[in-house]
C-alpha positions as CSV (number, residue, x, y, z in Angstrom):
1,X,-38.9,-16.2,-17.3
2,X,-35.2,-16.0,-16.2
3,X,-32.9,-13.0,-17.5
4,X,-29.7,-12.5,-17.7
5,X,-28.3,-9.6,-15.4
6,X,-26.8,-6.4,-18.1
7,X,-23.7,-4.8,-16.6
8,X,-24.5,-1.1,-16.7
9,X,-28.6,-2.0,-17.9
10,X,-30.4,1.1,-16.7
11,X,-33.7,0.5,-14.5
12,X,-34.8,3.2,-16.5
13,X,-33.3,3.8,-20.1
14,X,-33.6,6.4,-22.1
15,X,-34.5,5.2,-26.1
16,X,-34.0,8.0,-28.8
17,X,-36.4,8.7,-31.1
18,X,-37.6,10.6,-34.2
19,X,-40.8,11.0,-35.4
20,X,-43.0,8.4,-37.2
21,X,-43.5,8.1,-41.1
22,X,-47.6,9.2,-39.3
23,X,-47.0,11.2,-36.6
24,X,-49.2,13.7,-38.0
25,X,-52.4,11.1,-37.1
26,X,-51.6,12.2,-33.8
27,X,-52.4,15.5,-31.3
28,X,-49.9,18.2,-31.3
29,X,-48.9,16.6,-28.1
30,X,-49.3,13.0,-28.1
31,X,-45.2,13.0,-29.2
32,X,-44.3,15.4,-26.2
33,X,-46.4,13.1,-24.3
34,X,-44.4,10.6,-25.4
35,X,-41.1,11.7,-24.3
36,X,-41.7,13.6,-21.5
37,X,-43.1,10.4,-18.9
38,X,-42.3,6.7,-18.5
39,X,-43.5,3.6,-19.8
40,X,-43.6,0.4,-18.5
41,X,-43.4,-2.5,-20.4
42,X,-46.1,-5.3,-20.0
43,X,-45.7,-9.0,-19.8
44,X,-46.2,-9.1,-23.8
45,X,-42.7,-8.7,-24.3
46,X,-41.0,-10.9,-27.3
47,X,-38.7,-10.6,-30.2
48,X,-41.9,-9.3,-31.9
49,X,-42.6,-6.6,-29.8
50,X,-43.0,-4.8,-26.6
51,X,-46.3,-3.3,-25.8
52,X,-46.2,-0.6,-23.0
53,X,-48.2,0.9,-20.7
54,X,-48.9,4.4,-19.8
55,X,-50.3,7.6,-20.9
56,X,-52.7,7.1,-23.9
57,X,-51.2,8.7,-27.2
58,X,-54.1,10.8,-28.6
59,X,-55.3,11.0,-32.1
60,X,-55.8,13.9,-34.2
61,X,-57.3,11.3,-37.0
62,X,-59.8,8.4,-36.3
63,X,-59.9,5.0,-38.7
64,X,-56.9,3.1,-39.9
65,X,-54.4,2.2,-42.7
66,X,-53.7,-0.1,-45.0
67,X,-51.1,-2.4,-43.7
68,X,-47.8,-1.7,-43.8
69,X,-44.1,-2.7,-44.1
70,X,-42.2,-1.2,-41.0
71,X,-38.7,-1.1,-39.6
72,X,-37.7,-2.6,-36.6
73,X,-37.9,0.4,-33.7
74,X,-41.1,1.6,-34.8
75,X,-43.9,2.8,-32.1
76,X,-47.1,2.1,-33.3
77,X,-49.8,3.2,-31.0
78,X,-53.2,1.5,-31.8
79,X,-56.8,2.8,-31.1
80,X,-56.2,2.4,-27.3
81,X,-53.5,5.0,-27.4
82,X,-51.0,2.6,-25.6
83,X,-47.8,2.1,-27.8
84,X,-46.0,-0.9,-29.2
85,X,-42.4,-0.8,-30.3
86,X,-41.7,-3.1,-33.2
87,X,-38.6,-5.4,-32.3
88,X,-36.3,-7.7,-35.1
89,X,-38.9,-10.3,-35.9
90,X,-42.0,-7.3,-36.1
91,X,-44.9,-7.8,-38.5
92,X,-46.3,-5.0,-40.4
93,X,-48.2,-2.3,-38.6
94,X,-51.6,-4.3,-38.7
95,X,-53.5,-0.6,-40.0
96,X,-52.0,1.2,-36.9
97,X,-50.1,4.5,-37.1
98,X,-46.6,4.8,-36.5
99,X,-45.9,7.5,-34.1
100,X,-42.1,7.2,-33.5
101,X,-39.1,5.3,-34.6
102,X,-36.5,4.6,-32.3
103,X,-33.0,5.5,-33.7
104,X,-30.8,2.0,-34.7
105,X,-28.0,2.9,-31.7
106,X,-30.8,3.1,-29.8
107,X,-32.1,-0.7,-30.8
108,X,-29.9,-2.9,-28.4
109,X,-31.1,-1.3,-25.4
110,X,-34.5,-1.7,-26.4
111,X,-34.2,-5.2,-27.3
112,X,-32.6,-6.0,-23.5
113,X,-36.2,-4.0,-21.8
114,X,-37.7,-7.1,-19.1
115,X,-41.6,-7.3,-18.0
116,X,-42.3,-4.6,-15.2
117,X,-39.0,-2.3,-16.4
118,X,-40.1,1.2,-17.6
119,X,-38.7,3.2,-20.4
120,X,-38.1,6.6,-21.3
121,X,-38.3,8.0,-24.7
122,X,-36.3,11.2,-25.9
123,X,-36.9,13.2,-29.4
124,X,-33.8,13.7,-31.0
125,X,-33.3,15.4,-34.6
126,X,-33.6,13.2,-38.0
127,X,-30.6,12.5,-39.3
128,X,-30.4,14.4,-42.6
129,X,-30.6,12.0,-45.3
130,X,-28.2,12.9,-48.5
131,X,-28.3,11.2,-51.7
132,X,-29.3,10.9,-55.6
133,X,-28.5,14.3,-56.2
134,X,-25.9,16.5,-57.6
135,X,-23.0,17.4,-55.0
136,X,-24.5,15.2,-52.6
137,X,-22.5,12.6,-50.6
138,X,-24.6,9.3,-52.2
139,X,-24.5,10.7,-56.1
140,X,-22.7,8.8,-58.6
C-alpha cells in the first residue's frame, strides 16, 4: 500500500473522545484504559474501519445487542476486548457495544492513521447539547 506523506501527521496522535452511547457494558476502567496507553492500528485498516490492537477493553456485561445504527467515530470493542473505530463508510455495530466516540474535529486525523501507526485516545467533556426547550438556543 503506498501513502501519501501528511505535513505535520503525528507518529503518534492524539484522538478526542467522549463516552459511548454503552459505555456502561464496560469495567469502571476499561475507558481510563482506553486513554491512558497506545494503540496500534492493524493491517485491517479501510474506509470502513480501523481495528486496533492493544490492551483488552473489559466488560462489566457479557452477551450482545441488537444491531445498531452508529456514527462515524465510534469505538466498538467486541468480545475480544480489542477496539474498532467506525470510519465514513462504517456499518452498524454488528451487536458490539460502543465504548467511545471520537469527537468530529477529531475525524480527519483518524481517517489519515496507516497500518503499524499507533494512536492515542484522550476523554474530553460532552459537548452540552441544547435544544427543544424553552430559553434554549435550538427552541422555536
Amino acid at each position: 500500500m503506498d501513502l501519501a506523506p501528511v505535513a505535520g501527521l503525528h507518529t503518534a496522535p492524539v484522538l478526542d473522545v467522549v463516552p459511548g452511547p454503552r459505555d456502561d457494558w464496560f469495567t469502571a476502567d476499561a475507558l481510563r484504559l482506553l486513554t491512558s496507553v497506545p494503540y496500534t492500528v492493524t493491517a485491517e485498516a479501510d474506509r470502513v474501519g480501523i481495528r486496533l490492537s492493544g490492551p483488552a477493553l473489559g466488560r462489566a456485561r457479557n452477551g450482545e445487542l441488537p444491531s445498531e445504527g452508529m456514527v462515524t467515530g465510534a469505538l466498538q470493542v467486541p468480545p475480544a476486548g480489542q477496539p474498532i473505530l467506525f470510519l465514513n463508510d462504517h456499518p452498524p455495530t454488528g451487536g458490539y457495544p460502543v465504548i467511545a466516540m471520537v469527537t468530529s474535529a477529531c475525524l480527519p486525523l483518524a481517517a489519515q492513521l496507516a497500518p503499524g501507526g499507533t494512536v492515542r485516545f484522550r476523554s474530553v467533556p460532552p459537548p452540552e447539547i441544547t435544544g427543544g426547550r424553552p430559553g434554549h438556543a435550538l427552541s422555536s
